[in-house]
N, C-alpha and C positions, 0 to 999 in steps of 0.2 A: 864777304864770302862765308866768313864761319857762323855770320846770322841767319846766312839763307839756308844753310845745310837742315836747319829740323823744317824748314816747309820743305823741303824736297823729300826728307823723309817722311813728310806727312801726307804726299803727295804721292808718292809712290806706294804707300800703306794705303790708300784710297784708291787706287784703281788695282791693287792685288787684291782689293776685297769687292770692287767689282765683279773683277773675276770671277771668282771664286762664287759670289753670286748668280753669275751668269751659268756658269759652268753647273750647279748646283738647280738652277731651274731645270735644264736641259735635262740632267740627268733623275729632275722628279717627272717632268713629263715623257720620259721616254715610257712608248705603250710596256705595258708587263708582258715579259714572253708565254708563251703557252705554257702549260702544266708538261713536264718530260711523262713518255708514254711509261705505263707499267707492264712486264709480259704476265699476262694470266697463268695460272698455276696449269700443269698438265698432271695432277692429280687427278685421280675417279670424283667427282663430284660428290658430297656428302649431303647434300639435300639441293631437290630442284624445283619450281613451279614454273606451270605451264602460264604464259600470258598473254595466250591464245585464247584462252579458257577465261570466262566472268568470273566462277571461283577465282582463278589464281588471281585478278588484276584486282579484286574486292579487296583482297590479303592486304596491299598494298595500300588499300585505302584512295583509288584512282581510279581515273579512266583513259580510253584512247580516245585522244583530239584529232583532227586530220586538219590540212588547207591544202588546197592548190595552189601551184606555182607560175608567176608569171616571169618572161624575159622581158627586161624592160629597158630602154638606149637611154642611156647617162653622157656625162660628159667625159672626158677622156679626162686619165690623170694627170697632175701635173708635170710631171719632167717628161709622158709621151711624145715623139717624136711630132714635127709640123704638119704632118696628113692625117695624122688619128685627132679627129676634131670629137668623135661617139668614140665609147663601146657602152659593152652590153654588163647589166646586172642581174640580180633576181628580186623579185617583190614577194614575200615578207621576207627578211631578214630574221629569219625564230630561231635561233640558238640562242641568242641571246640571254642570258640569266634575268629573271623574269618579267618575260614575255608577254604582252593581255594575249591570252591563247581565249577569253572569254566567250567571243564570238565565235569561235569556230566547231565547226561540226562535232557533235558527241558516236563514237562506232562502237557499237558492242565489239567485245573482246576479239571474236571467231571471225569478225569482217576487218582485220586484219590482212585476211586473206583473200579479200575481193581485189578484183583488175581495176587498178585504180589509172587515170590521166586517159588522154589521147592516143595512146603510144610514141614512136618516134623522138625526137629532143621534148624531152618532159621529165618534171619533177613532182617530187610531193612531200610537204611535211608531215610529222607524225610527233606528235608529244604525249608526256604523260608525268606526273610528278608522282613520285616513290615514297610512303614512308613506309620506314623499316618495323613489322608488327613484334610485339612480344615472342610468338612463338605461330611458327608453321607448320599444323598438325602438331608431330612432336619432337619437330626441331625446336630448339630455345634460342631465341639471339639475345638471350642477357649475355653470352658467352659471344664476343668477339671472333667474326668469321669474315673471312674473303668472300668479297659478294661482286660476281661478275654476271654482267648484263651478256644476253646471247642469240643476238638477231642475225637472221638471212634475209636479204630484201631483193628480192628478184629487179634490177640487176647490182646494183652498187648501194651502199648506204655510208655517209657521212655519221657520227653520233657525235653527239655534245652532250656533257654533262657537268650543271650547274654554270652553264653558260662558256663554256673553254673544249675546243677538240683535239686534246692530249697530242703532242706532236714532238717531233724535233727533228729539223734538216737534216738529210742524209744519213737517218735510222731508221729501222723499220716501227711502224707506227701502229703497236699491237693493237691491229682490229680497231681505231677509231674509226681509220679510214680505209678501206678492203671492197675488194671485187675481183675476178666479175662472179657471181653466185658462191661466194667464199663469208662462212661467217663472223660477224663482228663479236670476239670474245674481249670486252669493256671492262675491265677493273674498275667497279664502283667504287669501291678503296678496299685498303687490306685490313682494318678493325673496324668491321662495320659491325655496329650494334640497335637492339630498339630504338627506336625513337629517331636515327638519323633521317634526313630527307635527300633527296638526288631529281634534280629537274632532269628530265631526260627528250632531249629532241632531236628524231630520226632522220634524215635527208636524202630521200630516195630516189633514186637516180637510173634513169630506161639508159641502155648500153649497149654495146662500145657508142659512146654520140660520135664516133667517126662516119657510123653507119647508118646510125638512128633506125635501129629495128620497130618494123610496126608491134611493136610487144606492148607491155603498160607494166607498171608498179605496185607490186603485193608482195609480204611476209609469208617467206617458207617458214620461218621458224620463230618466236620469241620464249625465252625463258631468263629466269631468275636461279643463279645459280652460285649456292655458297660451299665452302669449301673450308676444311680445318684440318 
């Protein structure tokens, strides 16, 4: 008996490191939660551009992409109940951090504000990738400024930026995700300076879709907006 005592502790030290293995995968593949939302400053704004405007989106060194959206039947997920065999998704998938936005439409700034979709249950994307310039007229971003993004999108707008749409269960979700004609004030982050970049993709959305108004999808507003 006193021979066998070190295999059984060797034994048991081997499947406690199983364990521990196991346990250790799961918790590297667990997905990464979303980025926690940040509230935008209710300060007067200290410099703004229009990105309505080819000036303002040139600054940025960008332009606005569009695509349409399709509804598309997928499989159902897995733990669904035994009669949900479909549902439904969307085609493209563009939040994503980076996206080939390659192929898709190029819009001047100011057609932003064209009626875009069908009306009725419809979507649209809208991207743009930001870099942050030396100086805006004669704001300087060598100096560390809060820089929030500040779009209306007739009726709803998702934003994602740099691939994640800042979130957390049962908080309110400053302005990533907002409606109905309410706009989305996005905390780019709080020291933003020259040189950073911010993928930005808009997700626009005709509403209430309980009712699916014959309306369609366009920008009351976009601006760039820093703050010190």
């Amino acid at each position: 008996m006193r021979k066998s005592l070190p295999n059984r502790i060797v034994a048991y030290v081997g499947v406690a490191a199983v364990s521990l293995t196991i346990a250790s995968l799961a918790i590297a593949q667990a997905p990464t939660p979303p980025p926690a939302p940040i509230m935008p400053p209710l300060l007067p704004v200290t410099h703004s551009v229009d990105l309505m405007t080819q000036d303002g989106i040139t600054a940025f060194g960008t332009q606005w992409k569009i695509s349409d959206v399709k509804i598309v039947e997928v499989p159902a997920i897995k733990d669904a109940m035994p009669k949900y065999k479909t549902t439904y998704s969307i085609e493209p998938k563009a939040g994503a951090k980076g996206f080939d936005d390659s192929q898709w439409e190029v819009i001047d700034a100011k057609d932003l504000a064209a009626r875009r979709t069908g009306g009725h249950v419809s979507f649209m994307w809208y991207r743009a990738n930001f870099t942050m310039p030396a100086k805006l007229g004669s704001f300087d971003l060598s100096m560390p400024s809060v820089a929030v993004l500040n779009v209306l999108v007739d009726d709803y707008a998702e934003v994602w930026v740099n691939g994640d749409v800042p979130r957390k269960a049962g908080y309110p979700a400053p302005a990533t995700i907002q409606g109905h004609n309410i706009p989305n004030r996005v905390v780019l982050g709080t020291a933003v300076k020259a040189g950073d970049k911010f993928e930005v993709a808009v997700f626009g959305i005709n509403g209430p879709i309980s009712v699916a108004p014959a309306n369609t999808v366009w920008f009351r507003q976009a601006r760039m907006e820093f703050y010190r």
